[in-house]
Biopython code that builds the backbone (N, CA, C, O; Angstrom):
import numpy as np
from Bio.PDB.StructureBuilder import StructureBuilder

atoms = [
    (1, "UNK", "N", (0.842, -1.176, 0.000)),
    (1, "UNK", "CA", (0.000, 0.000, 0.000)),
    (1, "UNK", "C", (0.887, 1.240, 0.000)),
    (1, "UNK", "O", (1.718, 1.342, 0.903)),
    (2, "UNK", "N", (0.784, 2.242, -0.978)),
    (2, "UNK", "CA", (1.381, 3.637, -1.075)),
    (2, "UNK", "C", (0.758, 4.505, -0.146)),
    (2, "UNK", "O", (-0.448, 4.721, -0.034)),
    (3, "UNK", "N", (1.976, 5.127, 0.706)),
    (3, "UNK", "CA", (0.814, 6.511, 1.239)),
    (3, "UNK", "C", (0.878, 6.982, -0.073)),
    (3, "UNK", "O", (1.200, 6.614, -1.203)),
    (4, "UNK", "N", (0.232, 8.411, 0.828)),
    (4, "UNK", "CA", (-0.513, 9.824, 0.107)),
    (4, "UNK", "C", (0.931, 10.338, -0.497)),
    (4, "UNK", "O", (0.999, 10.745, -1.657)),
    (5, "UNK", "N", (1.956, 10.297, 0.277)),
    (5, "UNK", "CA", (3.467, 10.974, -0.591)),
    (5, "UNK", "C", (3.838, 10.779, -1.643)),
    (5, "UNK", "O", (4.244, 11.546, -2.516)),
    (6, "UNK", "N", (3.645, 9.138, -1.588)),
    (6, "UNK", "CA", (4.248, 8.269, -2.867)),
    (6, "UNK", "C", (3.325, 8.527, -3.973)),
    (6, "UNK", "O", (3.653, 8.822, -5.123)),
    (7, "UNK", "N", (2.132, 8.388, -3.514)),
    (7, "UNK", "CA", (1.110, 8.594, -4.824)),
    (7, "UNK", "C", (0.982, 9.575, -5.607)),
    (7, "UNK", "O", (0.636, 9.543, -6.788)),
    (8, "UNK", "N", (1.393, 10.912, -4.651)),
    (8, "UNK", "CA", (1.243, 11.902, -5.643)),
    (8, "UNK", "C", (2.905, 12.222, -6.435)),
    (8, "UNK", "O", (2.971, 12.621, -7.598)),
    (9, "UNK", "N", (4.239, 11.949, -5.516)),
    (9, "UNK", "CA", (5.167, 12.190, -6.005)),
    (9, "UNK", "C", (5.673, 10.832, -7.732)),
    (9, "UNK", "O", (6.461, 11.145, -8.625)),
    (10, "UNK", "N", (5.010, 9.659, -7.653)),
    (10, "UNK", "CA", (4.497, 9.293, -8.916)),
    (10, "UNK", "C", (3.527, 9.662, -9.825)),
    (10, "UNK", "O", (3.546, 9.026, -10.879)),
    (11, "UNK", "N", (2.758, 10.442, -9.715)),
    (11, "UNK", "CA", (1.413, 11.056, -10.351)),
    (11, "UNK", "C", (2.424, 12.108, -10.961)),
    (11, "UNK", "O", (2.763, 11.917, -12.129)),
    (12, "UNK", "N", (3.164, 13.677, -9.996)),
    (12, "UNK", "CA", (3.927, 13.871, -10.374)),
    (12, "UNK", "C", (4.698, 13.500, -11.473)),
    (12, "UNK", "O", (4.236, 13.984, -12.506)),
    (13, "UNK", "N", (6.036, 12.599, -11.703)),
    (13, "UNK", "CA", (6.697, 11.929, -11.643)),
    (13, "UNK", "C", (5.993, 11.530, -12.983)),
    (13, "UNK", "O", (6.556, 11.918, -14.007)),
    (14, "UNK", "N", (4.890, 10.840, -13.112)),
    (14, "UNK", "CA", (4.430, 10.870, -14.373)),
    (14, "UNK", "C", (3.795, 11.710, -15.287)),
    (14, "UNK", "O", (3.745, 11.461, -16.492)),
    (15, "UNK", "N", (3.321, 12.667, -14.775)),
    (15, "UNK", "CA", (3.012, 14.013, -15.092)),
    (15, "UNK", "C", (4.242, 14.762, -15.863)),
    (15, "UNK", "O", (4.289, 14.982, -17.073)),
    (16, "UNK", "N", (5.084, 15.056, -15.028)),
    (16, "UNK", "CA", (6.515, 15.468, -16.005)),
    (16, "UNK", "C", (6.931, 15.090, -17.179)),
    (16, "UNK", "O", (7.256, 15.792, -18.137)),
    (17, "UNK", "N", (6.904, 13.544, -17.034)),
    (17, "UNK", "CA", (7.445, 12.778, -18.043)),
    (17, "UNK", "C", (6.661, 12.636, -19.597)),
    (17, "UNK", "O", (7.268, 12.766, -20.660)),
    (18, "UNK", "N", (4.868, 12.279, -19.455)),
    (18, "UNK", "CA", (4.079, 12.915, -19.803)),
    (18, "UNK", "C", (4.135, 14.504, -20.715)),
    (18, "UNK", "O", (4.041, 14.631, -21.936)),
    (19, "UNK", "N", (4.297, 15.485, -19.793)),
    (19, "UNK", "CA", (4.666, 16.852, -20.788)),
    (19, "UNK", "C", (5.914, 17.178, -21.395)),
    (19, "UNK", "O", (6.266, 18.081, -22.154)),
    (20, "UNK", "N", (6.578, 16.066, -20.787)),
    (20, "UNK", "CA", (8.109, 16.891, -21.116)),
    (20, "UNK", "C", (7.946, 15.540, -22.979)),
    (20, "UNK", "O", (8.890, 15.685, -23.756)),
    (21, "UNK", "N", (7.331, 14.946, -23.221)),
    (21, "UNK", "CA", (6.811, 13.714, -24.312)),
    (21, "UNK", "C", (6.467, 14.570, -25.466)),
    (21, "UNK", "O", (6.910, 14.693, -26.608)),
    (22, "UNK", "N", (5.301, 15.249, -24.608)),
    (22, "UNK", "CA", (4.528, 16.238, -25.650)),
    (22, "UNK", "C", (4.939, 17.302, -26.206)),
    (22, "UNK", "O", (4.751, 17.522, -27.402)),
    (23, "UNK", "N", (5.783, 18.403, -25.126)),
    (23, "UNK", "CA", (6.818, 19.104, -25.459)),
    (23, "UNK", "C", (7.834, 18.653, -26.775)),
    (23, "UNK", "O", (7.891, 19.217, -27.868)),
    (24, "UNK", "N", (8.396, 17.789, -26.444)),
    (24, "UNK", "CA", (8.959, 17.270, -27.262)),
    (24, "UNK", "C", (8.656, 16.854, -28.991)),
    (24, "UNK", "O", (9.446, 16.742, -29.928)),
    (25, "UNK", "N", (7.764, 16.758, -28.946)),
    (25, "UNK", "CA", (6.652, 16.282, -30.180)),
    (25, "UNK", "C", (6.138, 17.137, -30.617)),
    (25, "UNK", "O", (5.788, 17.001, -31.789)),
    (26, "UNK", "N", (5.864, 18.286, -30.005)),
    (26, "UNK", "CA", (5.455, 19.364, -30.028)),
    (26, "UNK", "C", (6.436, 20.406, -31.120)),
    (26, "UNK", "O", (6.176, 20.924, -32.207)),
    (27, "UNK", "N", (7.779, 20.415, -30.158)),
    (27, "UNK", "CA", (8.740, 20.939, -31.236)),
    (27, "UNK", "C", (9.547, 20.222, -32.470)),
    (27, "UNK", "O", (10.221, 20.796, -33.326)),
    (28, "UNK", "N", (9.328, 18.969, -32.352)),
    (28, "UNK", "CA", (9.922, 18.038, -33.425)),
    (28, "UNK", "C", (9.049, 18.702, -34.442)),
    (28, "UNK", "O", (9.591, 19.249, -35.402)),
    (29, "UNK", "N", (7.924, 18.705, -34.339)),
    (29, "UNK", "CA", (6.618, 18.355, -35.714)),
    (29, "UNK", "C", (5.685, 19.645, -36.080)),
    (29, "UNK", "O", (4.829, 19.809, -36.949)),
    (30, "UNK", "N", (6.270, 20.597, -34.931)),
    (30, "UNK", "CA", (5.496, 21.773, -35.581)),
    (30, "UNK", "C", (6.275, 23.215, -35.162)),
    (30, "UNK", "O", (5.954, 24.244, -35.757)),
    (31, "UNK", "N", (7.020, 23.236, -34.408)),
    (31, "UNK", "CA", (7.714, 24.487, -34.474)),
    (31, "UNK", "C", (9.027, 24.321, -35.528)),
    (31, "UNK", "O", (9.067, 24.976, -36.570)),
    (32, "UNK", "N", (9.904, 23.543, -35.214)),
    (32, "UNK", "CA", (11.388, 23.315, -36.409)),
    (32, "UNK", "C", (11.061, 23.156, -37.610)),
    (32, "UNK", "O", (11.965, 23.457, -38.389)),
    (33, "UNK", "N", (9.534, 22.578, -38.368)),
    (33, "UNK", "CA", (9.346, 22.832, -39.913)),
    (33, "UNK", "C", (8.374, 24.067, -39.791)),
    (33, "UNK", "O", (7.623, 24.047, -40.766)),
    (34, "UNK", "N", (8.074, 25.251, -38.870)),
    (34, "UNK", "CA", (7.830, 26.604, -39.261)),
    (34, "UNK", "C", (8.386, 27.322, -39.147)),
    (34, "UNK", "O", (8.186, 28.475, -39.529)),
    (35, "UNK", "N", (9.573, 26.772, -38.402)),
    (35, "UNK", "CA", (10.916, 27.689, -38.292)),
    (35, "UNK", "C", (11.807, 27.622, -39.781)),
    (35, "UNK", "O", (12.287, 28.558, -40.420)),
    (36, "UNK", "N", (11.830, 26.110, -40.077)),
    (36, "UNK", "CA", (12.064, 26.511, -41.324)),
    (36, "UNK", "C", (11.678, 26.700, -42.514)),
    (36, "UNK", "O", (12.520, 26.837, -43.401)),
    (37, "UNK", "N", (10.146, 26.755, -42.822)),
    (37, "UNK", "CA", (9.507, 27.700, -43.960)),
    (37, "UNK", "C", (9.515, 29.209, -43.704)),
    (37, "UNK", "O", (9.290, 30.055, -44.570)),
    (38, "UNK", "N", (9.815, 29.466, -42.346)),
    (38, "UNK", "CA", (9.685, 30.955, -42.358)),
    (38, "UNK", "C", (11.489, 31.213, -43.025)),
    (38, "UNK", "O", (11.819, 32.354, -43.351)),
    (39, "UNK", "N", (12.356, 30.207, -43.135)),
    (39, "UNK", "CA", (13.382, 30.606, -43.012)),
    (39, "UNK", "C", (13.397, 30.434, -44.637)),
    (39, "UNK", "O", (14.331, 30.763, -45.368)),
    (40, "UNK", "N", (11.995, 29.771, -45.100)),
    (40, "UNK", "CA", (12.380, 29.660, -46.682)),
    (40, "UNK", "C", (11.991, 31.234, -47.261)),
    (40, "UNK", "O", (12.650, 32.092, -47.848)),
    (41, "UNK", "N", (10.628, 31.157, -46.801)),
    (41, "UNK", "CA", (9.957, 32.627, -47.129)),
    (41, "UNK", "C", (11.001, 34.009, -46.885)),
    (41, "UNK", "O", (11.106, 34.724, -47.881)),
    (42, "UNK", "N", (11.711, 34.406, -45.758)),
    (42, "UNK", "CA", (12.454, 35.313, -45.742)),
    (42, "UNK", "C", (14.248, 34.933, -46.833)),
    (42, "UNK", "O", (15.311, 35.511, -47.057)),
    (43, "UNK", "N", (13.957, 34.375, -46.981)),
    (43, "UNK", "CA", (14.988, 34.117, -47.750)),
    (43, "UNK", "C", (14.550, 34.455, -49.315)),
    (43, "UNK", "O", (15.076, 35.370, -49.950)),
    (44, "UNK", "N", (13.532, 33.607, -49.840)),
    (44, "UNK", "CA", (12.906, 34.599, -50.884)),
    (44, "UNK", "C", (12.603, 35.472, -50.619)),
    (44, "UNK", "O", (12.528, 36.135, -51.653)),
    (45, "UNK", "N", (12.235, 36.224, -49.541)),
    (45, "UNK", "CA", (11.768, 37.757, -50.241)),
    (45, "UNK", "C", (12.659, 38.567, -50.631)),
    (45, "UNK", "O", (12.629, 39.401, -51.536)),
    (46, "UNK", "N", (13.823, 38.157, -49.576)),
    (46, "UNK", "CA", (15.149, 39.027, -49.532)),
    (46, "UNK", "C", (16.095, 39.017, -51.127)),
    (46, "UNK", "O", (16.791, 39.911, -51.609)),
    (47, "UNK", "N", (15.863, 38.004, -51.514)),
    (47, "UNK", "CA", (16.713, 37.567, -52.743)),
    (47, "UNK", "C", (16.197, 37.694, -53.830)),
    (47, "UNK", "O", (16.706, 38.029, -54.900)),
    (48, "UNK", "N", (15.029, 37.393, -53.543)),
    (48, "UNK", "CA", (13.973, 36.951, -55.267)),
    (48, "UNK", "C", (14.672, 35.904, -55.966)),
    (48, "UNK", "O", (14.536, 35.911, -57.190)),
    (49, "UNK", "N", (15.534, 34.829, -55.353)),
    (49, "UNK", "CA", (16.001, 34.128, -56.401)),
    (49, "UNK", "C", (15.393, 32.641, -55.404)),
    (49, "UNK", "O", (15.306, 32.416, -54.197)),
    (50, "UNK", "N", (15.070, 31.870, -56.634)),
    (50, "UNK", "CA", (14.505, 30.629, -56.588)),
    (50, "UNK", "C", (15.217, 29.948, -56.258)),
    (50, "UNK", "O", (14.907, 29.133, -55.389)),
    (51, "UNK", "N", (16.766, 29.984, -56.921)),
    (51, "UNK", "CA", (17.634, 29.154, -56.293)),
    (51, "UNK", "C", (18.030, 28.911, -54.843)),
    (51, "UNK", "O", (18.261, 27.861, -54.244)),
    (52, "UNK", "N", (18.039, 29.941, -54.527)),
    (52, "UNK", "CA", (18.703, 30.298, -52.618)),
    (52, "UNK", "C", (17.325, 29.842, -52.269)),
    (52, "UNK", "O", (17.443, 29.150, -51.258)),
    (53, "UNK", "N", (16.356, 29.891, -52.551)),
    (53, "UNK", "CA", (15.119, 29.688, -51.404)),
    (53, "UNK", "C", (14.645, 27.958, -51.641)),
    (53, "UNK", "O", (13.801, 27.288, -51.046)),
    (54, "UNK", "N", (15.629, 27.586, -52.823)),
    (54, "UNK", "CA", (15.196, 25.731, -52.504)),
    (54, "UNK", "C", (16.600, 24.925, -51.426)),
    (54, "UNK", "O", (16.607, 23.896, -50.751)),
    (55, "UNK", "N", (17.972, 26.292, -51.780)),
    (55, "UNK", "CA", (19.021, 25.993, -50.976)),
    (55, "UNK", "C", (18.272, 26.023, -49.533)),
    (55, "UNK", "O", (18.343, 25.051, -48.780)),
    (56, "UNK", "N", (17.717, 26.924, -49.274)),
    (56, "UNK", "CA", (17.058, 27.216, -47.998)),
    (56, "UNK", "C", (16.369, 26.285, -47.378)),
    (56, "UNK", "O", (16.273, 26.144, -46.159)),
    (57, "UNK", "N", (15.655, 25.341, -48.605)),
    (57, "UNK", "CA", (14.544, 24.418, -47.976)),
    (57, "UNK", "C", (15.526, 23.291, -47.802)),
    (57, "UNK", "O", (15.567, 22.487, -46.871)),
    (58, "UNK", "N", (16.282, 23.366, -48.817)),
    (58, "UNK", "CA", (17.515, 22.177, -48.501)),
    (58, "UNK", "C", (17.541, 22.025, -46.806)),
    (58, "UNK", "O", (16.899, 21.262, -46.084)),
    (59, "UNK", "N", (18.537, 23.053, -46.473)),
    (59, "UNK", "CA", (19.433, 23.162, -45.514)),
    (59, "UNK", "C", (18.143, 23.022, -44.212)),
    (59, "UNK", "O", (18.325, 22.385, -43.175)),
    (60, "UNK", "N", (16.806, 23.792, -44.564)),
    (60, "UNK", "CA", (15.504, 23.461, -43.337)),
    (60, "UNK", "C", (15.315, 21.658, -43.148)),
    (60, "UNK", "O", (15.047, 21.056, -42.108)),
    (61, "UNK", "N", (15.526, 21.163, -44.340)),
    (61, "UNK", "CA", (14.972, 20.023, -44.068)),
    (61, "UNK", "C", (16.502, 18.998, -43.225)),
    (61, "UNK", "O", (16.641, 18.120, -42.373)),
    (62, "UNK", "N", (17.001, 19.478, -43.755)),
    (62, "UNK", "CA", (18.370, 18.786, -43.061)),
    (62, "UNK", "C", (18.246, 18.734, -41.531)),
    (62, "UNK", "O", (18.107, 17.746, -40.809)),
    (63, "UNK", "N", (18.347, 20.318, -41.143)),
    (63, "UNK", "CA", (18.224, 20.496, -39.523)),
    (63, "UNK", "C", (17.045, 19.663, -39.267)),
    (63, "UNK", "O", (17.048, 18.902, -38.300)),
    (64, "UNK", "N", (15.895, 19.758, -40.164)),
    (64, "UNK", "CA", (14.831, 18.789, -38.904)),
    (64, "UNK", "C", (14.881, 17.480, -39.073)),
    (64, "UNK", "O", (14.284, 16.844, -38.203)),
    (65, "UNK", "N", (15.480, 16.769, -40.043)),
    (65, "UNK", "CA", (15.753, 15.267, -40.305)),
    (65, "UNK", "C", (16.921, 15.388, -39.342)),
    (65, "UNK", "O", (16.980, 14.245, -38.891)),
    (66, "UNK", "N", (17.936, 16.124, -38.726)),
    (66, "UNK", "CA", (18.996, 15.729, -37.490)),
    (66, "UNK", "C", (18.122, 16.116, -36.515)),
    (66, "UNK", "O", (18.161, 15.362, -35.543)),
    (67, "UNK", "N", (17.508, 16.831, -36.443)),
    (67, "UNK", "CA", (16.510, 16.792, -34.847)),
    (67, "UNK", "C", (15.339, 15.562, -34.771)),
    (67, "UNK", "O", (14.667, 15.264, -33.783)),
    (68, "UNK", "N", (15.308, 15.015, -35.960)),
    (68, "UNK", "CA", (14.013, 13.274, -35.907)),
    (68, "UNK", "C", (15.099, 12.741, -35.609)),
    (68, "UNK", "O", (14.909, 12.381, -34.447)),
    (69, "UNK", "N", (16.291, 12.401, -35.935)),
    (69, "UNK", "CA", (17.075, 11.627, -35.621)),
    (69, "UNK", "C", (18.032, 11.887, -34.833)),
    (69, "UNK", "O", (19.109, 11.672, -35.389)),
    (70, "UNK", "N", (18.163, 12.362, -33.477)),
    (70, "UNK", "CA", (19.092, 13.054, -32.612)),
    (70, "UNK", "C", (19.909, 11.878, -31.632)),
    (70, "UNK", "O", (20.962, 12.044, -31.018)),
    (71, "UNK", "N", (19.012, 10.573, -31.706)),
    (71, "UNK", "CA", (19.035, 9.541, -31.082)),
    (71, "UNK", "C", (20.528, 8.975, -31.481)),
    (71, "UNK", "O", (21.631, 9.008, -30.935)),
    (72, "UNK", "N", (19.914, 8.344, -32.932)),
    (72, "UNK", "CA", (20.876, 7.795, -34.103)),
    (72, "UNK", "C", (22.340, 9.020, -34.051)),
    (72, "UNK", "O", (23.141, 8.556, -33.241)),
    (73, "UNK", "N", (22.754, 10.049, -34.506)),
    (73, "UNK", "CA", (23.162, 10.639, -34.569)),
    (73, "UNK", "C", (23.940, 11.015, -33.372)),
    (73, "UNK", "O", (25.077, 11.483, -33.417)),
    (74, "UNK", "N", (23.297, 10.795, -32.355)),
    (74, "UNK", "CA", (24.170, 10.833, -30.885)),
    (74, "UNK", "C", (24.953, 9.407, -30.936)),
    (74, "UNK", "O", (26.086, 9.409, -30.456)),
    (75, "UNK", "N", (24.550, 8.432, -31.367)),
    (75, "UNK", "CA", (25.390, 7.119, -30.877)),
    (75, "UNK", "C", (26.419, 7.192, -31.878)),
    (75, "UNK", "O", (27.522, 6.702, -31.638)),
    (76, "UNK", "N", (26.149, 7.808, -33.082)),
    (76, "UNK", "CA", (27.435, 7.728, -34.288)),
    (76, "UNK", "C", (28.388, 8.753, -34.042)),
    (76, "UNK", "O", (29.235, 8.684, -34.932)),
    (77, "UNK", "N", (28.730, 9.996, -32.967)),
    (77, "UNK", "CA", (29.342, 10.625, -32.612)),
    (77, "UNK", "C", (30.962, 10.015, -31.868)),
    (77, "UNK", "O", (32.077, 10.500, -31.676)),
    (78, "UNK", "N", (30.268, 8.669, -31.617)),
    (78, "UNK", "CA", (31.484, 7.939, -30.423)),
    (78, "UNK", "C", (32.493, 7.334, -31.202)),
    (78, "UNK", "O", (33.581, 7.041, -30.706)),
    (79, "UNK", "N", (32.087, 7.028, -32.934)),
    (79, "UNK", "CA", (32.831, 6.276, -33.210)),
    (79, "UNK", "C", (33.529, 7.394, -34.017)),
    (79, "UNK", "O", (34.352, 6.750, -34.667)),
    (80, "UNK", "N", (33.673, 8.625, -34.337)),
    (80, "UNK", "CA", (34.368, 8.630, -34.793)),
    (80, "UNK", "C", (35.977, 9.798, -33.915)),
    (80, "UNK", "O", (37.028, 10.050, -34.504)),
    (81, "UNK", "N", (35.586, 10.301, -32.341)),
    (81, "UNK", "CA", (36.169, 10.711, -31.621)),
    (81, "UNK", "C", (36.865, 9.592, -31.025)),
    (81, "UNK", "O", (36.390, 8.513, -30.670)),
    (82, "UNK", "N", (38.697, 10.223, -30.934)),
    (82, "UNK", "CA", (39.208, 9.794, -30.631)),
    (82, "UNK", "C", (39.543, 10.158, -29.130)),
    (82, "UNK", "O", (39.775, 11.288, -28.700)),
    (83, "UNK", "N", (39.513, 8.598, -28.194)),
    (83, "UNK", "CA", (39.544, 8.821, -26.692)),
    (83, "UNK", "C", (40.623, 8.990, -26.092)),
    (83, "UNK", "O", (40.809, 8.957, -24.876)),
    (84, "UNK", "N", (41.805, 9.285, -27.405)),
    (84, "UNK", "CA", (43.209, 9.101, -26.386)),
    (84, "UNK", "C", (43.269, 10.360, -25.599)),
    (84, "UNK", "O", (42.532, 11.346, -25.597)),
    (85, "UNK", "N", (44.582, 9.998, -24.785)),
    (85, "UNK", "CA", (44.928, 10.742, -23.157)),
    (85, "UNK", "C", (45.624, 11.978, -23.630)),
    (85, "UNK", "O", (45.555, 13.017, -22.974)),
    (86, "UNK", "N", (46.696, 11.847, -25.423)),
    (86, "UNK", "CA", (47.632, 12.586, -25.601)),
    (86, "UNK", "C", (47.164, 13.555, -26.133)),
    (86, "UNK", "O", (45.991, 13.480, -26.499)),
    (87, "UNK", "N", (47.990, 14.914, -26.380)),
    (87, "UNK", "CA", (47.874, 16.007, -26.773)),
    (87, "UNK", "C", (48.483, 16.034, -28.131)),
    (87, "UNK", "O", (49.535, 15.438, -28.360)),
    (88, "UNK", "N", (47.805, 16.753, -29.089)),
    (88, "UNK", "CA", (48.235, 16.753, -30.155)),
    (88, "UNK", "C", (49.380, 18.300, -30.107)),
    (88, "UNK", "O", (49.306, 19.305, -29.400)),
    (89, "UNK", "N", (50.513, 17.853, -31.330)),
    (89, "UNK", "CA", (51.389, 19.231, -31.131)),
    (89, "UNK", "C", (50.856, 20.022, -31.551)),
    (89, "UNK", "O", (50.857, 21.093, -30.943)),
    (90, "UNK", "N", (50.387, 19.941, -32.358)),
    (90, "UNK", "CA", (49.262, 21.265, -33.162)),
    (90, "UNK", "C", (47.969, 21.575, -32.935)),
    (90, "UNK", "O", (47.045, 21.843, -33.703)),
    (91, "UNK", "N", (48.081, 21.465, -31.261)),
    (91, "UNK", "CA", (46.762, 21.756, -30.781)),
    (91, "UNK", "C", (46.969, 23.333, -30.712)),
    (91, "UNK", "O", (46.212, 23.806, -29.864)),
    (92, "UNK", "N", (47.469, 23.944, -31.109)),
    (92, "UNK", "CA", (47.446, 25.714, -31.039)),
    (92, "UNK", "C", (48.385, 26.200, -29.650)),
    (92, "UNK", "O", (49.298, 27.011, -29.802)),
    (93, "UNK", "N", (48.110, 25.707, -28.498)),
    (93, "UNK", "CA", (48.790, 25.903, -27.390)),
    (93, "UNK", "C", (50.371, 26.124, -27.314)),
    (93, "UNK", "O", (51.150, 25.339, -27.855)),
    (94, "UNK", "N", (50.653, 26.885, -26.833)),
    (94, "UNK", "CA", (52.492, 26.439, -26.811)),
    (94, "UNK", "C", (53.653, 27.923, -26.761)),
    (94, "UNK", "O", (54.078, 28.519, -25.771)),
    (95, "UNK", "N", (53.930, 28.192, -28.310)),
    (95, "UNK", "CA", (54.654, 29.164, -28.616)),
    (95, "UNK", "C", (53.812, 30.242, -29.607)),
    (95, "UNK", "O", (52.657, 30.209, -30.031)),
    (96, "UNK", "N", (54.775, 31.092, -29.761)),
    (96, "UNK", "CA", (54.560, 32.266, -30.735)),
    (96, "UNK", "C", (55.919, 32.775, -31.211)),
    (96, "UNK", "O", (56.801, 33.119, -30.424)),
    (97, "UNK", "N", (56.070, 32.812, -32.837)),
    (97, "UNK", "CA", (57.724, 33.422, -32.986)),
    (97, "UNK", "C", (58.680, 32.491, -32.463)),
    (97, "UNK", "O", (59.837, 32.771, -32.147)),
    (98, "UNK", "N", (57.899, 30.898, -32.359)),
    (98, "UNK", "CA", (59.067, 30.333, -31.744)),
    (98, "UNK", "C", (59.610, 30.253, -29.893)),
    (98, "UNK", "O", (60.438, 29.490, -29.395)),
    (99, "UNK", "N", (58.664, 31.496, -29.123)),
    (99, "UNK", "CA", (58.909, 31.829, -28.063)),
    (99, "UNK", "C", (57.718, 31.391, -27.275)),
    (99, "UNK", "O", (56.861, 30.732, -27.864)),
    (100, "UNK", "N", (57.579, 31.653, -26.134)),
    (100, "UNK", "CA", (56.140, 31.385, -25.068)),
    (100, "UNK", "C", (55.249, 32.958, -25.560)),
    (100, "UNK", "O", (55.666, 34.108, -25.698)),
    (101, "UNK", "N", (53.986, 32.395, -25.713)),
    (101, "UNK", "CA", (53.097, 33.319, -26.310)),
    (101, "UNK", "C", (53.572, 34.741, -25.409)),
    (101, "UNK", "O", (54.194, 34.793, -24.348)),
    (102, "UNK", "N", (53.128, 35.645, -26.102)),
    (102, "UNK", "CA", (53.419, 37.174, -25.665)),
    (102, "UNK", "C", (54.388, 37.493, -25.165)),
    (102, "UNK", "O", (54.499, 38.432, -24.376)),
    (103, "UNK", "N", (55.476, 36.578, -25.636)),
    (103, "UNK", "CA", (56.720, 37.309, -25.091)),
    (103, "UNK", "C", (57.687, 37.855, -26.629)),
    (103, "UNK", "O", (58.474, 38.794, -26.744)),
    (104, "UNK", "N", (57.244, 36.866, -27.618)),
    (104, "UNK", "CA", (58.033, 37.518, -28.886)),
    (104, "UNK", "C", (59.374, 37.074, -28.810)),
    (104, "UNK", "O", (60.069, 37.463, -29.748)),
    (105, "UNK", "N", (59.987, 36.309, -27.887)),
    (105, "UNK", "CA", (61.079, 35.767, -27.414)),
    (105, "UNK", "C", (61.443, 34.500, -28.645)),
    (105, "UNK", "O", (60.434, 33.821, -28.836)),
    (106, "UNK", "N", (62.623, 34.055, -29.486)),
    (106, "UNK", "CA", (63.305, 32.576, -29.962)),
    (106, "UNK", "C", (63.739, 32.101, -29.250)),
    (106, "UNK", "O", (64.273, 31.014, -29.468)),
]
sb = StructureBuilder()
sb.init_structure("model")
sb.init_model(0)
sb.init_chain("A")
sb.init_seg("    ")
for serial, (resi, resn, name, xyz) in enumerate(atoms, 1):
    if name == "N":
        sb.init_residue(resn, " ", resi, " ")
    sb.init_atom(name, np.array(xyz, "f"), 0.0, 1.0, " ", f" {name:<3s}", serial, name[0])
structure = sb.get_structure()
């Protein structure tokens, strides 16, 4: 038997989970493809060219086919970062002129 705490902090608990679903579905399927027809429309008006405003729909449909698939796309991230410990030399860090940055020093 649940008390009164448990019952509502699962009611809760499913309640969240519940909106945070819909939320979700919400912006997959109807805000990110009016975000990007508005991004087609201002793009034609600005240009008048047909070409840039199918580039436009291009590039809209891309972003929301990586936001349907954010899942997929998160697990293919692992394989291609490398986990080593070492530092690369040409990570930018180091010298300048040959010297320790801001000193101008060989």
């Amino acid at each position: 038997m649940h008390t009164l705490p448990q019952t509502l902090a699962t009611g809760w608990i499913e309640t969240g989970t519940n909106l945070g679903t819909e939320f979700k579905t919400f912006l997959l399927y109807i805000v990110i493809p009016i975000i990007a027809l508005i991004g087609v429309i201002l793009t034609w008006w600005k240009t008048h060219s047909t070409p840039a405003a199918i580039v436009a729909l291009i590039m809209g449909c891309a972003v929301w086919w990586g936001a349907l698939h954010m899942d997929m796309l998160r697990d293919k991230t692992g394989d291609d970062i490398n986990r080593s410990n070492t530092v690369s030399t040409t990570s930018g860090a180091g010298t300048a002129n040959g010297g320790p940055l801001g000193t101008g020093a060989r």
